[in-house]
C-alpha positions as CSV (number, residue, x, y, z in Angstrom):
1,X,0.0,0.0,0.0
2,X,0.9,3.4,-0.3
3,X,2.8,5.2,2.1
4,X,0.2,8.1,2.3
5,X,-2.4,5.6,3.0
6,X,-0.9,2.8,5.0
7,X,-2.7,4.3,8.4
8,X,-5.7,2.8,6.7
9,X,-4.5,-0.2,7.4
10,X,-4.6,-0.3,10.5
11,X,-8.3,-1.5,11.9
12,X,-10.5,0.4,14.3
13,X,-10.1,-1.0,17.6
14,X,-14.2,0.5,18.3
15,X,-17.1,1.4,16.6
16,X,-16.0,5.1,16.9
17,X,-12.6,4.5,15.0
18,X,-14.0,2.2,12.6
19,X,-16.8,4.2,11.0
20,X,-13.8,7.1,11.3
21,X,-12.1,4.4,9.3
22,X,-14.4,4.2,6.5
23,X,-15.5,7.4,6.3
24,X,-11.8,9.0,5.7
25,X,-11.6,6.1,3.4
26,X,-14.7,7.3,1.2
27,X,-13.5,10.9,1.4
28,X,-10.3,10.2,-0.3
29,X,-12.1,7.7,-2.9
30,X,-14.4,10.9,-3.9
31,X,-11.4,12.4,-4.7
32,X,-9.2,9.6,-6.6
33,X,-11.3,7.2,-8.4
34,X,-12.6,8.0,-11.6
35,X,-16.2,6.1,-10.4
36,X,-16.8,7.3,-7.0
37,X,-16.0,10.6,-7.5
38,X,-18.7,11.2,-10.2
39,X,-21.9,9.7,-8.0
40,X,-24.6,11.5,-6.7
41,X,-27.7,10.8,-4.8
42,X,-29.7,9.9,-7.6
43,X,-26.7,7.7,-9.4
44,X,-26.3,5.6,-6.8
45,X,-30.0,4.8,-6.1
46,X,-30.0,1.1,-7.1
47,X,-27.2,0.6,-5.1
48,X,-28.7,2.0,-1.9
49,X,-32.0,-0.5,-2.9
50,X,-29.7,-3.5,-3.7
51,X,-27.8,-3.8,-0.8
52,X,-30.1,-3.1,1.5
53,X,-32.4,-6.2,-0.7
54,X,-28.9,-8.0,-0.1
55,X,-28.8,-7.9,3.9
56,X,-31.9,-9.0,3.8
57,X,-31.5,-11.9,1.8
58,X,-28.6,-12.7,4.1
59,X,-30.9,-12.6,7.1
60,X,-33.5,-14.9,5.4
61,X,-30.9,-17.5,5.1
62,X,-29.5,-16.5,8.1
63,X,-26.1,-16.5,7.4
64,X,-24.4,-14.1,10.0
65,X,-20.9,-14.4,7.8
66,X,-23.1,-13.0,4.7
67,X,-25.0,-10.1,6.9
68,X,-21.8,-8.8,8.5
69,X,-20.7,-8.2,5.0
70,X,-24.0,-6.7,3.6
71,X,-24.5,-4.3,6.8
72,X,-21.2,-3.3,5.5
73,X,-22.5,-2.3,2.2
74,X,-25.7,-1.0,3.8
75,X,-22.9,1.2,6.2
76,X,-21.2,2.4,3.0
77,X,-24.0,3.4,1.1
78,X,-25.1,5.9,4.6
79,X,-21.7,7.1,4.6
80,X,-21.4,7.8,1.3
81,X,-24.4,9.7,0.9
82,X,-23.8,11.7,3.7
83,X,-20.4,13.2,2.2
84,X,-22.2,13.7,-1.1
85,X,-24.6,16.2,1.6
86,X,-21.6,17.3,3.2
87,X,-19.8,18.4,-0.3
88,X,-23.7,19.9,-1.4
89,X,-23.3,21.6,2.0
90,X,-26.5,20.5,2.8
91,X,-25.8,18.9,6.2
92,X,-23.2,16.5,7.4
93,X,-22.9,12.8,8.4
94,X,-23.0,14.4,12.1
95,X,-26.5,16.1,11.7
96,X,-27.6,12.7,10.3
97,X,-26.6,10.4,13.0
98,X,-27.5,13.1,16.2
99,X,-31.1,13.6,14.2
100,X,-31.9,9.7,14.8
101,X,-30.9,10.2,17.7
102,X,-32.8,12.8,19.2
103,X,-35.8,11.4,17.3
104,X,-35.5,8.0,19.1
105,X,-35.2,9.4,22.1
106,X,-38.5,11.8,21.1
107,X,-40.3,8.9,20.2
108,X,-39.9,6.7,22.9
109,X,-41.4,8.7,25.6
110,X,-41.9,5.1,27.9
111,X,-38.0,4.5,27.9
112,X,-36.2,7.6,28.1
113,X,-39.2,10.2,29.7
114,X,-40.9,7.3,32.1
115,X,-44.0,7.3,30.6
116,X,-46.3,4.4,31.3
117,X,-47.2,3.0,27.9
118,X,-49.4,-0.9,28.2
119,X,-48.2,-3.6,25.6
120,X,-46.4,-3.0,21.9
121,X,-49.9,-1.8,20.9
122,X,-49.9,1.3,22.9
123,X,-46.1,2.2,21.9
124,X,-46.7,1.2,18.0
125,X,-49.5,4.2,18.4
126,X,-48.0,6.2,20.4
127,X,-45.0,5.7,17.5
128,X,-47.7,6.1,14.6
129,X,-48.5,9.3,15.9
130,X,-46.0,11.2,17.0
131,X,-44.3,10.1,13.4
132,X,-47.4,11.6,12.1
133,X,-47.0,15.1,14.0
134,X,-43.5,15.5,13.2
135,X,-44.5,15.2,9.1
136,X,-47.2,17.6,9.7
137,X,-49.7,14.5,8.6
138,X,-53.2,16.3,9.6
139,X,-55.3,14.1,7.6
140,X,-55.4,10.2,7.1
141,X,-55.0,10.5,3.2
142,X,-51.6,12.2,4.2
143,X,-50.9,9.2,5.9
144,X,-51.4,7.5,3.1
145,X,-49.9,9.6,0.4
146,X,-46.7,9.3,3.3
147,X,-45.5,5.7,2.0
148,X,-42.9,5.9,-0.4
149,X,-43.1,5.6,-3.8
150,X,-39.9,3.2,-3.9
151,X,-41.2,0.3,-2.2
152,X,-42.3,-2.9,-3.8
153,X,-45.5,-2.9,-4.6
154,X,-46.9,-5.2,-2.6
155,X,-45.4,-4.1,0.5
156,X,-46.5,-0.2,-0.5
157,X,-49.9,-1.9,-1.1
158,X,-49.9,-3.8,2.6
159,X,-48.9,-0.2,4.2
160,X,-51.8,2.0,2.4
161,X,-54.7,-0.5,3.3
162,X,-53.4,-1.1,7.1
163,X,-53.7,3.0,7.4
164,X,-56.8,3.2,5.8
165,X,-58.0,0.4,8.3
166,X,-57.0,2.6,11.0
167,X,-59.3,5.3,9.6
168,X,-62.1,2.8,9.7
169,X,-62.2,2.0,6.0
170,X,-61.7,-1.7,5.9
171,X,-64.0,-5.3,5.4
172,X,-65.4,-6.5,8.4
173,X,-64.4,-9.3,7.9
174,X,-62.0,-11.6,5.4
175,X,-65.4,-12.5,4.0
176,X,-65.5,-8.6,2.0
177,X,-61.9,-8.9,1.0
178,X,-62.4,-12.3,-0.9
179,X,-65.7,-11.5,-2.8
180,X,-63.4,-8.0,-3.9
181,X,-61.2,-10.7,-5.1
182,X,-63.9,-12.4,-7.1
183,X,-65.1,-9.7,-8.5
184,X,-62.0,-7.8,-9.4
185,X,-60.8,-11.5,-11.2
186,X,-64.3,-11.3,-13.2
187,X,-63.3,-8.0,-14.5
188,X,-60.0,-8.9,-15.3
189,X,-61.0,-11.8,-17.2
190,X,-63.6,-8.9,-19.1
191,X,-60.9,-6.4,-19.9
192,X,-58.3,-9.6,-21.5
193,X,-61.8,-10.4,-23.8
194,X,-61.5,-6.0,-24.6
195,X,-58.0,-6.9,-25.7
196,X,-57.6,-2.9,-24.0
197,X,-53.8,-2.7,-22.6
198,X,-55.3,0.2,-20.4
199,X,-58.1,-2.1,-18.8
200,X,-55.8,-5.0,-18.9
201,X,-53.2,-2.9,-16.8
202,X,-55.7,-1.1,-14.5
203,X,-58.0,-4.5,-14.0
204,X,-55.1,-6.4,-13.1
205,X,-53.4,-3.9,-10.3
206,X,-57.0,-4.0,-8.8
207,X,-57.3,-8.0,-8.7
208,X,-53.5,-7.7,-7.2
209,X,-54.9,-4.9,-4.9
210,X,-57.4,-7.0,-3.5
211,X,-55.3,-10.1,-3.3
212,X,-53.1,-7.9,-1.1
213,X,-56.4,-7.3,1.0
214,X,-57.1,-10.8,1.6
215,X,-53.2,-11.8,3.0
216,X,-53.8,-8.6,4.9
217,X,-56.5,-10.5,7.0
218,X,-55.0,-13.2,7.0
219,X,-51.8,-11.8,8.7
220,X,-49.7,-12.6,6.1
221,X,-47.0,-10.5,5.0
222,X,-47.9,-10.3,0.9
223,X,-43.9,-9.5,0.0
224,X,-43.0,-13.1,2.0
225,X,-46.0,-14.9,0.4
226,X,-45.2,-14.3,-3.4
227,X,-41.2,-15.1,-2.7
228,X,-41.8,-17.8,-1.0
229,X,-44.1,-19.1,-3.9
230,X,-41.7,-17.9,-6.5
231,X,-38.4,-20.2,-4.6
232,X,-40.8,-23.1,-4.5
233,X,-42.0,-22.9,-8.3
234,X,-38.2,-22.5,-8.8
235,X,-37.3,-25.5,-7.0
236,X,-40.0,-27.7,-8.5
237,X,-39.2,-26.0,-11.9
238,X,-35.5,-27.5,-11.6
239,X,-36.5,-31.2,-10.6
240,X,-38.9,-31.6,-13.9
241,X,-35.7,-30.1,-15.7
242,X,-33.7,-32.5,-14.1
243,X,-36.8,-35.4,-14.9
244,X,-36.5,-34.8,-18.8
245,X,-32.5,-34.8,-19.0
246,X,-32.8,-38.1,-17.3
247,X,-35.1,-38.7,-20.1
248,X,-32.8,-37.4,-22.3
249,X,-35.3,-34.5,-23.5
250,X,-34.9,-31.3,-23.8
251,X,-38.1,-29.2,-22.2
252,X,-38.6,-26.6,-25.1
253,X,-38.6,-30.0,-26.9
254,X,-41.8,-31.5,-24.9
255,X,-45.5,-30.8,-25.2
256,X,-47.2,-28.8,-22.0
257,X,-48.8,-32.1,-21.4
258,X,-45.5,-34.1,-21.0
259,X,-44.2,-31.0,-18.9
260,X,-47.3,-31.1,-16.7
261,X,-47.2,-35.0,-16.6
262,X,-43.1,-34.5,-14.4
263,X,-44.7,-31.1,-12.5
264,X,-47.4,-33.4,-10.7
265,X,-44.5,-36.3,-10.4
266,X,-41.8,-33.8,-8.8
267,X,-44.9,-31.5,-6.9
268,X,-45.9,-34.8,-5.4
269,X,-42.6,-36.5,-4.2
């Protein structure tokens, strides 16, 4: 290494010196690398997005060894941003990390202010709504309109139905959320007949709307429902390709028939 940088060598021996570590690190990549020192904020997006889709993927398949190095990623991304604020003079890594701060300590009145708050109920509510006061949220469709644009859909569309629940627009029961489901399916299978793009597009985000609705009351997390049916089509999809090589066929080669034949073989080992 480089004389001028060998101190960087040496490892923090806390969590003080090692996020000092990295962050002098970043400062003098902004400077001499031809890739980091062109990002911005919006150029590096995906990259905040995909690592943070990364740790999570680590924790799902809990492997600690994988997480350390994601959180890592994660870390760099927050650090990295906050220079790019710091260059903009727009505030500093400092003003990020004191903000979270003061605004845990602000909204967790039962720990730090020894108020009496009963069960995770009371303190998720007590959370809701002081979140909602400091984003000067004064209606419940700002609540809604609150959830970001960036999420997956299915999670944005879990988050917009549980706030409108909490403003009393909701199904009594399941019951209402699967004869939505019906119906919205009905029209969908109307607007494919059309042959309309626009019906087909707007028919189809209700019918997924709705589905959303129905895992809602179920108390299933809609995001962790499709993935998990998405790895097991995956998996099953793999043993009927590995049923035809054995055959010695190629599956673009077979009829849907044959194909459907080794799906109910592999889906029923």
């Amino acid at each position: 290494m480089l004389k001028e940088y060998a101190h960087f060598e040496k490892k923090g021996e806390n969590e003080k010196e090692a996020l000092e570590r990295l962050y002098e690190i970043v400062k003098v990549l902004r400077v001499k690398c031809p890739w980091d020192s062109v990002q911005t904020h919006d150029s590096l997006r995906g990259c905040m997005i995909e690592e943070a889709y990364e740790a999570v993927d680590a924790i799902q398949r809990e492997d600690m060894d994988n997480l350390r190095e994601e959180l890592g990623d994660v870390l760099l991304q927050v650090i990295f941003h906050g220079l790019l604020a710091e260059e903009e003079k727009a505030f500093t890594l400092t003003d990020v990390i004191n903000e979270e701060c003061d605004k845990m300590l602000r909204r967790h009145p039962h720990i730090f202010l020894g108020e009496e708050v009963k069960g995770i109920d009371k303190a998720l509510e007590k959370w809701d709504n002081m979140k909602s006061t400091e984003h000067g949220q004064s209606s419940y469709t700002d609540r809604l309109r609150s959830v970001p644009d960036a999420l997956p859909a299915l999670i944005k569309s879990n988050k917009v139905q549980s706030r409108a629940a909490k403003a009393g627009f909701d199904w009594d029961s399941i019951d209402g959320a699967f004869e939505k489901v019906s119906e919205e399916l009905e029209e969908v299978r109307e607007a494919c007949a059309s042959g309309s793009r626009r019906e087909i597009d707007e028919e189809l985000g209700d019918l997924l709307f709705s589905v959303v609705n129905v895992a809602r009351f179920a108390g299933t997390d809609p995001e962790d429902a499709l993935n998990a049916a998405t790895g097991k089509f995956t998996e099953r999809f793999a043993r009927v390709e590995e049923a035809a090589r054995r055959e010695g066929r190629d599956m673009k080669d077979m009829s849907l028939e044959e194909l459907d034949a080794l799906w109910e073989i592999v889906k029923n080992k």
